[in-house]
C-alpha positions in Angstrom: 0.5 11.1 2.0 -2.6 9.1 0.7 -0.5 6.3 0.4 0.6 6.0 3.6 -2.9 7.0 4.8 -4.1 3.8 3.5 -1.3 1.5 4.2 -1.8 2.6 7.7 -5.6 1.6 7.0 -4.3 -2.1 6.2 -6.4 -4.9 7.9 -3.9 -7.5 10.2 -4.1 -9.9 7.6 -3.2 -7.5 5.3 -0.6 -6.1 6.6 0.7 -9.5 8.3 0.8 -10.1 4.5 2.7 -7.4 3.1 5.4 -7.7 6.1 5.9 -11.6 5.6 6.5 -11.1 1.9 9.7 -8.2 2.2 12.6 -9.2 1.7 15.8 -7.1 1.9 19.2 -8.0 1.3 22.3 -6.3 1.7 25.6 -7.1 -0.8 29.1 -5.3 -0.3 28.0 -2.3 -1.7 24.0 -2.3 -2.5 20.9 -3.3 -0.8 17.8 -5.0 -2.9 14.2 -4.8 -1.9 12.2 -7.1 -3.0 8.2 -7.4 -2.8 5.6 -10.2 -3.5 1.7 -9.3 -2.7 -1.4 -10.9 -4.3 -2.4 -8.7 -7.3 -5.9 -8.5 -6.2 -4.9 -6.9 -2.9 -2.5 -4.6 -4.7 -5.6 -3.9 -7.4 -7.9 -3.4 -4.4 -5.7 -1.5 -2.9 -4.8 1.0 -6.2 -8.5 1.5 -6.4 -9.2 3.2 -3.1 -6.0 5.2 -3.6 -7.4 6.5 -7.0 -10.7 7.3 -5.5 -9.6 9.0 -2.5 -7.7 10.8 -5.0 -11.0 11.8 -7.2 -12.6 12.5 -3.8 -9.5 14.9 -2.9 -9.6 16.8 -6.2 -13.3 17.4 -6.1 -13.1 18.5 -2.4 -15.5 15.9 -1.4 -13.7 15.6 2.6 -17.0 13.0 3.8 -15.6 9.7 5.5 -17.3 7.2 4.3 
């Protein structure tokens, strides 16, 4: 749910990003999915996940 919270929170560039860089393709009887996104958006990214996720577990609810 955080996850999609803040993929949801994604700037345009961002996201514009993320979308141009997905790639699937379908064979006869599988389908690959294939990513590429800068590490230091990913690694930015992680980090706010991780704290929301302190945040969470120490019931601190504030926006901010």
């Amino acid at each position: 749910m955080i996850a999609l919270a803040s993929f949801a929170e994604l700037g345009d560039e961002q996201l514009n990003t993320l979308m141009d860089n997905f790639v699937v393709e379908e064979e006869e009887s599988f389908v690959s999915i294939g990513l590429e996104y800068p590490v230091e958006s990913l690694i930015n990214i992680l980090g706010s996940l991780a704290d929301e996720g302190r945040k969470a577990m120490n019931g601190d609810n504030e926006e901010g």
